[in-house]
C-alpha positions as CSV (number, residue, x, y, z in Angstrom):
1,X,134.4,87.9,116.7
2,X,131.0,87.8,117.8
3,X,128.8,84.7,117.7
4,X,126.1,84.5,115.6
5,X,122.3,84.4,117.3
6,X,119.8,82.5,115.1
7,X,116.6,85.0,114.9
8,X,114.0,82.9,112.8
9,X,114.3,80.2,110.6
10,X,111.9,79.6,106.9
11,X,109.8,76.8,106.4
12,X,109.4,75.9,102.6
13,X,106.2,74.1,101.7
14,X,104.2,73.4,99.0
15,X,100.7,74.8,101.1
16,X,101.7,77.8,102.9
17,X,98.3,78.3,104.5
18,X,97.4,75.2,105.9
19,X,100.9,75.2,107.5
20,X,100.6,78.2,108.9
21,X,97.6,77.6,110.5
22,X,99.0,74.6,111.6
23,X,102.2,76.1,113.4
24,X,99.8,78.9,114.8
25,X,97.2,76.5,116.3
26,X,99.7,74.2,117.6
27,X,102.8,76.4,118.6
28,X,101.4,80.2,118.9
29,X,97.9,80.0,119.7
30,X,97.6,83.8,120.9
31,X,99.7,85.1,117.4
32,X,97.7,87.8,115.1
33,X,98.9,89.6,112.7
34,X,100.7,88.4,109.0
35,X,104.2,87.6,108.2
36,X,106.7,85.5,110.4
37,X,105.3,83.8,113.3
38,X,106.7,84.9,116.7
39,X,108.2,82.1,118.8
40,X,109.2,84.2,121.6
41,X,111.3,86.1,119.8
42,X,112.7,83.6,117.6
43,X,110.6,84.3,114.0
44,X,109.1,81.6,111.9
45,X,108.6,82.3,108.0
46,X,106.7,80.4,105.8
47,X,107.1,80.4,102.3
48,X,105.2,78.4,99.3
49,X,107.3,76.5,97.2
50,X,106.9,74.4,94.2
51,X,110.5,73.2,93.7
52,X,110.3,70.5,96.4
53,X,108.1,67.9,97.9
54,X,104.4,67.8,99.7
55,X,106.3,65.3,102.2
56,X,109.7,65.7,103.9
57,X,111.3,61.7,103.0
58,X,114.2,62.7,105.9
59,X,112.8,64.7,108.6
60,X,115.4,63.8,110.9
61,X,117.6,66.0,109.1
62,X,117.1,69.0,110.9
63,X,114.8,69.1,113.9
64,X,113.5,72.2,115.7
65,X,113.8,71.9,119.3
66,X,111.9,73.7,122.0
67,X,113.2,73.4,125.3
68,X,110.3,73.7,128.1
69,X,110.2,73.8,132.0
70,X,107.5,71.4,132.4
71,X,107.1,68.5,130.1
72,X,104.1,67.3,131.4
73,X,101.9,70.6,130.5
74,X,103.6,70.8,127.2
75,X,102.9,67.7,126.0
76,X,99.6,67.9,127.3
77,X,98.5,71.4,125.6
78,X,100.1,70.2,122.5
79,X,98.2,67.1,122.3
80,X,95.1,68.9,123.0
81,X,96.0,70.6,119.8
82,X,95.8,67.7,117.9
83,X,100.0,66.7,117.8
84,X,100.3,63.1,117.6
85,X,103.5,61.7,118.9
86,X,106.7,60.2,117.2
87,X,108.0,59.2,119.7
88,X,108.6,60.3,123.6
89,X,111.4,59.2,125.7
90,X,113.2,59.8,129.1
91,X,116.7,59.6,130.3
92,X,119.9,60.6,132.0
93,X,119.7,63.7,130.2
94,X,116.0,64.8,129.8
95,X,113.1,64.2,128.7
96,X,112.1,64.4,124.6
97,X,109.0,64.3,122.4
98,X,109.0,64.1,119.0
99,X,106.3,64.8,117.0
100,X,105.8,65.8,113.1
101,X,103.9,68.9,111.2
102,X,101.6,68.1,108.4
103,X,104.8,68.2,105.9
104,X,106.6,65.6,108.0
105,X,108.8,67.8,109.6
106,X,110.1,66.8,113.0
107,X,110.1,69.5,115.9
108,X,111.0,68.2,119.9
109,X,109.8,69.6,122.9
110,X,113.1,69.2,125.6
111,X,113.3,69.2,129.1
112,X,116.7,69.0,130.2
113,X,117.6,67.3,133.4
């Protein structure tokens, strides 16, 4: 049987536009065009909804991780675009930032030792 690849993921949210803009500013800065949002391959969708929340109350329920070769740029390009940090910490087994999007999501930049 063959394993399943993930090939995008969709982002319910109660303003569609501002996120968007949002994920595109902070995530894709070069992306044009309509529909999903390109993550190197991986596709992000973003759908208005009016059947849940403006906020996320458990964001640590499902993180979306982006594993990078050098932290340090990362975090500084992302920061430049206006991220502010949840948390950022380094161990045995790499180093994580946290951060949120405007719905309270949680996504983590990852370089792993």
């Amino acid at each position: 049987m063959t394993t399943l690849t993930p090939g995008s993921i969709l982002l319910g949210t109660t303003r569609p536009a501002e996120m968007r803009a949002w994920y595109i500013k902070v995530l894709a800065p070069d992306f044009t065009g309509e529909g999903a949002i390109d993550l190197g391959g991986f596709l992000l969708a973003i759908d208005g909804r009016d059947d849940i929340e403006a906020k996320n109350n458990q964001p640590g329920r499902n993180i979306l991780n982006f594993h990078v070769d050098d932290f340090d740029a990362v975090e500084a390009r992302l920061s430049a675009a206006g991220v502010e940090w949840f948390s950022v910490n380094d161990n045995e087994k790499g180093k994580f930032g946290t951060f949120a999007d405007p719905d309270g999501n949680f996504l983590q930049i990852i370089q792993w030792k």
